[in-house]
C-alpha positions as CSV (number, residue, x, y, z in Angstrom):
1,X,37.4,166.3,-98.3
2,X,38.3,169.5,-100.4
3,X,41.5,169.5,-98.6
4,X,42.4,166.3,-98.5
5,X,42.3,166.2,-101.9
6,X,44.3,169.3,-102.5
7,X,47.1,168.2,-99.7
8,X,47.5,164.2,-102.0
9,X,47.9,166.6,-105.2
10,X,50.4,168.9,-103.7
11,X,52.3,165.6,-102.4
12,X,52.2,163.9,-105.9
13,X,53.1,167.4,-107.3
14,X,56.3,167.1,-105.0
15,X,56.5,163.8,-106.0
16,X,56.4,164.0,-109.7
17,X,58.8,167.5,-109.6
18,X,61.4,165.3,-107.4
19,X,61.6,163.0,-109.9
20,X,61.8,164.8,-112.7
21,X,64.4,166.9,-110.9
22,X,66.5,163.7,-109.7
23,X,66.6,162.1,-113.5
24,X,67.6,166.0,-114.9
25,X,70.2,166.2,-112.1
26,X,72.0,162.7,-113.1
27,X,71.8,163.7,-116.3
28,X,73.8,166.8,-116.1
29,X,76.3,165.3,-113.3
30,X,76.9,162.4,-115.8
31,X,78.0,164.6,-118.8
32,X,79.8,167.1,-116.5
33,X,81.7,163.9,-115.6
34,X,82.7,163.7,-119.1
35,X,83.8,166.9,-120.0
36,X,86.0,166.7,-116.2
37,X,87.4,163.3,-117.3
38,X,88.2,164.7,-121.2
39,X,89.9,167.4,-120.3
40,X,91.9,165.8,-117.8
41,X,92.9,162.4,-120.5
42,X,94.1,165.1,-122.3
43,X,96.2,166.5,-119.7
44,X,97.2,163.1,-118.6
45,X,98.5,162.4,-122.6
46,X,97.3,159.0,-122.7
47,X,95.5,159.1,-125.9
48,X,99.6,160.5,-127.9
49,X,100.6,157.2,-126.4
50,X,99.5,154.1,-128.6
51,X,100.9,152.7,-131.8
52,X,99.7,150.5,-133.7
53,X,103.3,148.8,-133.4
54,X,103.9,146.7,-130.4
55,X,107.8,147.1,-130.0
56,X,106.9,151.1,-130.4
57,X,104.9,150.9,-127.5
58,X,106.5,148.9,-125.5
59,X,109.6,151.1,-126.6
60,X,108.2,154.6,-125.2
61,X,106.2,153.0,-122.3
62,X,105.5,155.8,-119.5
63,X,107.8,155.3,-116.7
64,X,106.6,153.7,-113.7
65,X,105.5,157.2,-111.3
66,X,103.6,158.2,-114.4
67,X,101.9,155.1,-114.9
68,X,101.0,155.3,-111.1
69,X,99.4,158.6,-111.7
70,X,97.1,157.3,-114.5
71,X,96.0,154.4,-112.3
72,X,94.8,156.5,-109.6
73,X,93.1,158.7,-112.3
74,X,91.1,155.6,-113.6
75,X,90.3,154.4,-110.4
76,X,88.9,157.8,-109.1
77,X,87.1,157.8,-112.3
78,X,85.5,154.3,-111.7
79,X,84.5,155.6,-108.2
80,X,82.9,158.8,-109.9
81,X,81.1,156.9,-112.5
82,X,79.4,154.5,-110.0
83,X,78.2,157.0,-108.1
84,X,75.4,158.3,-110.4
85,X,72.4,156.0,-110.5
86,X,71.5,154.7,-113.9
87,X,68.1,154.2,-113.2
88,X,67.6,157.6,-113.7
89,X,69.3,157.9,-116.7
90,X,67.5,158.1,-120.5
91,X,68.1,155.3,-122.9
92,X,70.3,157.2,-124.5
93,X,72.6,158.0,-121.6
94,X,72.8,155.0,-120.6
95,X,74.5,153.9,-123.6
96,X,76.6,156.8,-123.0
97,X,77.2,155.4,-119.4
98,X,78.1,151.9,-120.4
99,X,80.1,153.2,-123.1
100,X,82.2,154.8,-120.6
101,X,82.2,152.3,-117.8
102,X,83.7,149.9,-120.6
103,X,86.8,152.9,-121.5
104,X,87.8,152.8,-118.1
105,X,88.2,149.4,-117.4
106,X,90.1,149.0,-120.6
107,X,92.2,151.6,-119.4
108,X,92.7,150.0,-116.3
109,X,93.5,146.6,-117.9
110,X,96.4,148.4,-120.0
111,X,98.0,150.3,-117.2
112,X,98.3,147.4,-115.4
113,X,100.0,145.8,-118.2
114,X,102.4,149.0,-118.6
115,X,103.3,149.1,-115.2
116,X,103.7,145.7,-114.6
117,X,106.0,145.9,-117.6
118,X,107.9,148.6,-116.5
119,X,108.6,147.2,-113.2
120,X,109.6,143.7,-114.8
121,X,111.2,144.8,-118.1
122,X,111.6,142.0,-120.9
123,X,114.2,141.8,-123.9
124,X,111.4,142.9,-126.8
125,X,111.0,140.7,-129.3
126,X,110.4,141.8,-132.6
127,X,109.1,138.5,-133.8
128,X,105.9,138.9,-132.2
129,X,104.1,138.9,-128.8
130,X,104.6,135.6,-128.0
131,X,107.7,136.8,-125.4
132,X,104.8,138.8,-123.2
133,X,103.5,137.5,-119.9
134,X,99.7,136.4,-120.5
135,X,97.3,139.4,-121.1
136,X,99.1,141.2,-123.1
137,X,97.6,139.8,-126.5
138,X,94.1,139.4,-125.2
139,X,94.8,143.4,-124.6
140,X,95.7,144.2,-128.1
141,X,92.4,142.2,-128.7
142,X,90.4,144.1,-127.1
143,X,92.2,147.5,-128.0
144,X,91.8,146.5,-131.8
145,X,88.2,144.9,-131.7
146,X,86.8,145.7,-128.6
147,X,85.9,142.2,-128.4
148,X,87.5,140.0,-125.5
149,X,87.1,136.7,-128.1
150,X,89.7,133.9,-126.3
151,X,92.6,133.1,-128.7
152,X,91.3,129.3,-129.6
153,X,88.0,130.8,-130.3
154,X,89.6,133.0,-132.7
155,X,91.9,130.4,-134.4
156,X,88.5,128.2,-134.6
157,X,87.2,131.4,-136.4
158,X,89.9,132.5,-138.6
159,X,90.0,128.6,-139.6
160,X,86.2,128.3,-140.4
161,X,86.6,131.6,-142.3
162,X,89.0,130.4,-144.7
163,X,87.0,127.4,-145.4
164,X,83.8,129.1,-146.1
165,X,85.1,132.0,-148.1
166,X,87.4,128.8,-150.0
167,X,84.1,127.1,-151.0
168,X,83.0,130.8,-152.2
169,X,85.9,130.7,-154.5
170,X,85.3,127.4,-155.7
171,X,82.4,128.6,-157.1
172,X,83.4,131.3,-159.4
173,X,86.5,129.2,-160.1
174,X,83.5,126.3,-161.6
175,X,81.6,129.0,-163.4
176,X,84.8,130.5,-165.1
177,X,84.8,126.9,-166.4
178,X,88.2,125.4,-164.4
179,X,86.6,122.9,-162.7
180,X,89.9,120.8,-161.0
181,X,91.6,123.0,-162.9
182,X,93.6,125.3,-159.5
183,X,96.7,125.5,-161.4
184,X,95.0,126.9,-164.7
185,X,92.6,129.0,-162.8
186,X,95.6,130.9,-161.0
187,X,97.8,131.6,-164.0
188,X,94.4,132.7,-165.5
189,X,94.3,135.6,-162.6
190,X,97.5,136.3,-163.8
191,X,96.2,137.2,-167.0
192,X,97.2,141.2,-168.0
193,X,93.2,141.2,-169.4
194,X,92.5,141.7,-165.9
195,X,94.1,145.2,-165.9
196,X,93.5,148.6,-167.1
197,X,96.7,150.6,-168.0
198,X,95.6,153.9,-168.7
199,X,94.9,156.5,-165.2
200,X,92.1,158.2,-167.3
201,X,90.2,154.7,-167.9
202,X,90.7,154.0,-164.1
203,X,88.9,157.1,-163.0
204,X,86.3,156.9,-165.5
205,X,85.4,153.5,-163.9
206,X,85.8,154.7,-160.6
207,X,83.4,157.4,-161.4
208,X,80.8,155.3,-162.9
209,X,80.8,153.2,-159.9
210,X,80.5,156.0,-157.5
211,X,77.8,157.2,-159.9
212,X,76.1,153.9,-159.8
213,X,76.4,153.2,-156.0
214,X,74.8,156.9,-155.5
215,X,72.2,156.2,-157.5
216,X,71.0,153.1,-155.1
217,X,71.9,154.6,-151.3
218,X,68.4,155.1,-151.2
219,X,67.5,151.3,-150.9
220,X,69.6,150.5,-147.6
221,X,70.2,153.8,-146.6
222,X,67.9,156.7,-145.0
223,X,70.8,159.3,-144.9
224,X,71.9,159.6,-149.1
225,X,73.5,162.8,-149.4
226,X,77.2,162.0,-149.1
227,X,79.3,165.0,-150.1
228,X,82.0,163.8,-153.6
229,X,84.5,161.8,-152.3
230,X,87.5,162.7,-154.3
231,X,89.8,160.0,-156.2
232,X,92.9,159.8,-156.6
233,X,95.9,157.3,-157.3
234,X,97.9,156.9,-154.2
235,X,100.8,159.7,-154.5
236,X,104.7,157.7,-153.9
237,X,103.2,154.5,-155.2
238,X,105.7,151.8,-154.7
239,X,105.2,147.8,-154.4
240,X,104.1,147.3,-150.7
241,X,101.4,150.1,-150.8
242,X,97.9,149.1,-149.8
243,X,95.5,148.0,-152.2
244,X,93.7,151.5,-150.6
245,X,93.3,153.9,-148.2
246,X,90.8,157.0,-147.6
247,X,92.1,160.4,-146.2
248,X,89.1,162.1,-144.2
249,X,89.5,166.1,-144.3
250,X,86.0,167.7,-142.4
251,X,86.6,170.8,-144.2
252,X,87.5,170.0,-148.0
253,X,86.2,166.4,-148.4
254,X,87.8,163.1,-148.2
255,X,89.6,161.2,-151.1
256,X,89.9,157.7,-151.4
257,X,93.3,156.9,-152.9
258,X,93.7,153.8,-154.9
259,X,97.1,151.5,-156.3
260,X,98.4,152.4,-159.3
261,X,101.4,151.0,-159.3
262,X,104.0,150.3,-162.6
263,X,100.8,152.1,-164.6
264,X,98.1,149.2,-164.0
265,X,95.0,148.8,-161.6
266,X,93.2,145.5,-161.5
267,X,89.7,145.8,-162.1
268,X,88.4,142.7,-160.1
269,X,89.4,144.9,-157.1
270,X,87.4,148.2,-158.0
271,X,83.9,147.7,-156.9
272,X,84.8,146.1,-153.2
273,X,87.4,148.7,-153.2
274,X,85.1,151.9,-153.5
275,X,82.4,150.1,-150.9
276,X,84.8,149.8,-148.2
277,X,87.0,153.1,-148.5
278,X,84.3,155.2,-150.1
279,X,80.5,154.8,-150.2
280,X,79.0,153.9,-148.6
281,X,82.1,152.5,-146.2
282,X,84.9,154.5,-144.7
283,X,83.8,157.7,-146.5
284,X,80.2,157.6,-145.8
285,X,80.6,156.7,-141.8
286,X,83.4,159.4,-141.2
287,X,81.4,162.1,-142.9
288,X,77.8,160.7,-141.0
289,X,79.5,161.2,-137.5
290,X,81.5,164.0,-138.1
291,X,78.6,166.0,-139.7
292,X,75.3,164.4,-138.8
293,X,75.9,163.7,-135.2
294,X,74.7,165.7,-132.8
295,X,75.6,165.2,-128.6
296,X,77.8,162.9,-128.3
297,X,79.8,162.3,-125.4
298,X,82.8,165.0,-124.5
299,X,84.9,161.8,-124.2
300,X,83.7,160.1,-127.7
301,X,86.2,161.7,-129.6
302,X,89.2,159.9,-127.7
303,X,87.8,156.7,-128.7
304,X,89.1,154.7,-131.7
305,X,87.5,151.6,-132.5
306,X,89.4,149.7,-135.6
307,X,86.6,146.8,-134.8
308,X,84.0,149.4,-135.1
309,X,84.9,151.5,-138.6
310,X,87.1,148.9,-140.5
311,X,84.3,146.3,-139.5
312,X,81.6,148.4,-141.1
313,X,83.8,148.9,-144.1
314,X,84.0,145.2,-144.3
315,X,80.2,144.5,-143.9
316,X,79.4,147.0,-146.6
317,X,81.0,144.8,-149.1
318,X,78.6,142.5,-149.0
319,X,75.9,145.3,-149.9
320,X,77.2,145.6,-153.3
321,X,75.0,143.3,-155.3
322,X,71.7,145.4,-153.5
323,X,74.0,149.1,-154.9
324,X,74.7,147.7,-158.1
325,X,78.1,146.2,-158.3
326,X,79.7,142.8,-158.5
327,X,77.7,142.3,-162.2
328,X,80.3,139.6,-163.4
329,X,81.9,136.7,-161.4
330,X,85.6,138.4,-161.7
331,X,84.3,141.5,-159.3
332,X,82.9,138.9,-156.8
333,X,86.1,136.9,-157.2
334,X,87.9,140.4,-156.5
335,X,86.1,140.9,-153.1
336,X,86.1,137.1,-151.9
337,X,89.8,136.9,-152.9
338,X,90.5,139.8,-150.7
339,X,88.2,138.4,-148.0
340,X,90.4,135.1,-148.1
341,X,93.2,137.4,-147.2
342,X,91.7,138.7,-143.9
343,X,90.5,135.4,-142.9
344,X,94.0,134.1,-143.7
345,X,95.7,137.1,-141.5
346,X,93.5,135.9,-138.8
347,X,94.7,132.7,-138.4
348,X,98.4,133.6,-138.8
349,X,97.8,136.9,-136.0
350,X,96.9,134.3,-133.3
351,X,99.4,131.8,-134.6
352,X,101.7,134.3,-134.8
353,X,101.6,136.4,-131.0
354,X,99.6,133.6,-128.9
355,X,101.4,130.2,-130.1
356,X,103.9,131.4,-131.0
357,X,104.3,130.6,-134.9
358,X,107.9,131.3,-137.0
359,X,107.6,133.1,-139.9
360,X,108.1,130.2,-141.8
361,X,104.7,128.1,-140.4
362,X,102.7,131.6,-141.4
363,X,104.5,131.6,-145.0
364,X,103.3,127.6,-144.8
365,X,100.1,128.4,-144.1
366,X,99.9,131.3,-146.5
367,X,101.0,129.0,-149.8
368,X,98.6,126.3,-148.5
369,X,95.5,129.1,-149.0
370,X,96.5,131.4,-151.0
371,X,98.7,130.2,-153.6
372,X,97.3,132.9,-156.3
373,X,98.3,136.1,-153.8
374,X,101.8,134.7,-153.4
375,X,102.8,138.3,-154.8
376,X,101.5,139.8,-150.9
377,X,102.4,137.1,-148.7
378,X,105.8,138.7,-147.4
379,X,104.3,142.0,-146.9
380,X,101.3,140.6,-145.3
381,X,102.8,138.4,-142.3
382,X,105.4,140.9,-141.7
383,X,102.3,143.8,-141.3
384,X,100.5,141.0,-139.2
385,X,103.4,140.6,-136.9
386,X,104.1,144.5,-136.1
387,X,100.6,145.3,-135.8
388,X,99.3,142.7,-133.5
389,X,95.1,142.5,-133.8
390,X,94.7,144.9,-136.5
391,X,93.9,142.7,-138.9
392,X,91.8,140.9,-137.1
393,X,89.5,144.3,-136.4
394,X,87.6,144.0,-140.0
395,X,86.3,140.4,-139.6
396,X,85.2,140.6,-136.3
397,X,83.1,143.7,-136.4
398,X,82.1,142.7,-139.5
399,X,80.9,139.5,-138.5
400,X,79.1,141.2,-135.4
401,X,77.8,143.4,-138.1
402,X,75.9,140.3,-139.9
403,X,75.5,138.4,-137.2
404,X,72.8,141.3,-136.1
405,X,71.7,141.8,-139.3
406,X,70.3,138.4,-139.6
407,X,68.9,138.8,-135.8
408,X,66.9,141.5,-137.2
409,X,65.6,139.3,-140.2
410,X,64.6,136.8,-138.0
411,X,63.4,138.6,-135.1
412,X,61.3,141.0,-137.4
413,X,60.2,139.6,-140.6
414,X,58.6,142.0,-143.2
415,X,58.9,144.7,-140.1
416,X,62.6,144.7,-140.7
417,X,63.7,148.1,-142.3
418,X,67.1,147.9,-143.6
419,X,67.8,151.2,-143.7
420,X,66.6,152.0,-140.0
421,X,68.6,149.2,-139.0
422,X,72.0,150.8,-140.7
423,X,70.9,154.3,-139.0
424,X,70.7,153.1,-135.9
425,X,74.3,151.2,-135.9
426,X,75.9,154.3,-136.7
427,X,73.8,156.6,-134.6
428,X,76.2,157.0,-131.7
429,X,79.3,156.9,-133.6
430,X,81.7,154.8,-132.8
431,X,81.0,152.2,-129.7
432,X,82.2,148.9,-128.4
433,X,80.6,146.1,-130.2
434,X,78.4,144.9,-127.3
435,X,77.3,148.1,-127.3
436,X,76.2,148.4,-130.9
437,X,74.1,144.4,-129.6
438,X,72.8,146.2,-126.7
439,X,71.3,148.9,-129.1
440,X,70.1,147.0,-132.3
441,X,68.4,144.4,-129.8
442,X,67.0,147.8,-128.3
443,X,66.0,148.4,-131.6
444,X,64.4,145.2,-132.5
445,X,62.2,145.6,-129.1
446,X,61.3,148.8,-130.2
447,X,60.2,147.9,-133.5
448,X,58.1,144.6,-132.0
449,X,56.5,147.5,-129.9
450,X,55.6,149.5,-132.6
451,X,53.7,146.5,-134.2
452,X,52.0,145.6,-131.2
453,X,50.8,149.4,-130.8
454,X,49.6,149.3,-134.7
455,X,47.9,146.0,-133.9
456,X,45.8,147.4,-130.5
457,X,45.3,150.8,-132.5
458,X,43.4,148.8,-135.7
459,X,41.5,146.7,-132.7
């Protein structure tokens, strides 16, 4: 009996050690796989190869023998990724798994584009996409969003965007007291009250609402000890500059650069302004993966996902009340106005490069919805049409953004932790947005767990 006893121990010994051995040996093979396939991208020189401009990259497409080499390199690197069993993966590398899996089949999807290209060259257009053979938008899409949204469902979007953000704007425009009153209440936007002239007075705001939105991290954030984000009026300032942009730098800081242009800034823009390039938006993300994020994929850091960081930029605007911002109707009218813009640019991307709209429909379409940002309009449909599905990267991932947000809320009641939610969206950097679903719905099962486990434990 002894030794039966001993002999169905030793086996589930064996069995237990296999095991253990089998899941630790997937592991490893999986992450030598991405080191392999890393080093060898880089070799390859994909990653050099992408503009944001379409007619650039159709311009300096690889030729054809090249872009045959880096279909076979996908292909073998589908083959290799198949060939490790996810079952035996952790949680967290399967993320890292799928997360992979979905960067080779984009990869695939372009190449095939390239080479089909290449093989059947067309006069470029410069007036959009709308020349391209089919999949060739849905591409830029994907490349820009990560999302593979069908162009009617994103005109239906764009549209329903501009309506609701519209209504949003009617509001303030009725508490400002110009009810019916559109023509009055956009020459009163016009009004120089609106600006500060002096750069001294601009920083000193800027630092008061960097001082203020530090001072309230703590309430939606776990992680509150961003490094000073340094800021500064955009150097060369001329009339088609952005209303912003933020320059990371690992080593000194970043700095968030603002539009002073002709020795004015408008105040309604300042507090969405700061939230999306600074704190805790393009600033606070950069330096949290950068600094705070340990093991991530070899291959992570030849992923850009526009959907991904300009759609959490976007998101974080509507934070601001919650931080301490947006304490007068002007400074909510300065982040819907701007939100009416990328709703608008929406519309006109998939007007523009799927149906194929002149420039004269998107300058139509512009005045009918925008009459007070006439000033922007050229600027703004020419940007759309060189850079196709940019613009549409910061209202889709910050609708996906929401959309889980409110999940969460729903799904979790007074278990719902803000904070652990935002934590957990940025804690493997930048991913695909069904990803990011995949891992707050992870989340949200992990957090019913918990309650069920405090539940049996007071039992």
């Amino acid at each position: 009996m002894m030794r039966k006893m001993l002999l169905l121990a030793v086996l589930w010994g064996i069995g237990v050690t296999g095991s253990c051995q089998s899941k630790s040996a997937a592991t490893n093979a999986l992450h030598q796989l991405f080191r392999e396939y890393t080093e060898a991208f880089e070799k390859q020189g994909i990653a050099a190869r992408f503009s944001l401009s379409y007619v650039t990259n159709l311009k300096h497409l690889p030729q054809v023998k090249k872009l045959q080499q880096q279909k076979q390199f996908f292909a073998q690197y589908a083959q290799k990724i198949q060939a490790i069993d996810q079952s035996t993966l952790s949680r967290n590398d399967r993320y890292d798994y799928t997360h992979f899996l979905y960067e080779i089949k984009r990869n695939q999807e372009q190449v095939d584009l390239q080479l089909a290209f290449q093989q059947q060259p067309l006069k470029i257009s410069k007036q959009g996409m709308y020349f391209l053979p089919k999949g060739w938008y849905a591409m830029y899409v994907k490349r820009m969003t990560t999302s593979e949204m069908s162009p009617q469902t994103l005109m239906k979007f764009g549209e329903t965007e501009v309506a609701r953000i519209k209504g949003e704007i009617q509001q303030i425009q009725d508490k400002a007291g110009f009810t019916g009153r559109n023509e009055a209440f956009y020459e009163h936007l016009q009004s120089e009250k609106f600006n500060l002239y002096h750069l001294d007075t601009v920083l000193a705001r800027y630092a008061q609402i960097d001082h203020t939105v530090r001072k309230n991290l703590h309430r939606l954030f776990e992680h509150t000890e961003a490094r000073k984000v340094k800021i500064k009026p955009i150097p060369n300032v001329n009339y088609d500059s952005p209303p912003g942009y933020l320059i990371p730098n690992r080593a000194t800081g970043n700095t968030f650069y603002f539009k002073y242009y002709q020795g004015k800034h408008n105040w309604r823009t300042m507090d969405f302004l700061y939230l999306h390039e600074a704190l805790p938006g393009h600033s606070y993300h950069f330096e949290y993966e950068q600094l705070h994020l340990k093991n991530l994929p070899a291959f992570h850091h030849l992923v850009r996902y526009p959907g991904f960081f300009e759609g959490w930029a976007a998101y974080v605007e509507n934070l601001g009340k919650e931080l301490g911002l947006y304490q007068n109707i002007y400074t909510a009218f300065g982040k819907w106005s701007w939100d009416l813009v990328r709703s608008v640019r929406i519309v006109l991307d998939v007007g523009i490069h799927h149906f194929g709209w002149s420039k004269k429909q998107a300058l139509d379409y512009w005045k009918k919805h925008l009459p007070f940002r006439m000033d922007i309009a050229q600027r703004e449909i020419d940007r759309v049409t060189r850079w196709p599905a940019q613009v549409l990267s910061y209202k889709l991932g910050e609708a996906k953004l929401l959309e889980l947000k409110r999940r969460c809320e729903q799904k979790l009641g007074n278990r719902f932790d803000i904070r652990k939610f935002h934590s957990k969206v940025l804690s493997k950097g930048q991913v695909p947005l069904s990803l990011m679903e995949t891992m707050v719905n992870d989340f949200i099962e992990d957090t019913l767990h918990q309650k069920l486990s405090d539940s049996k434990g007071k039992g």
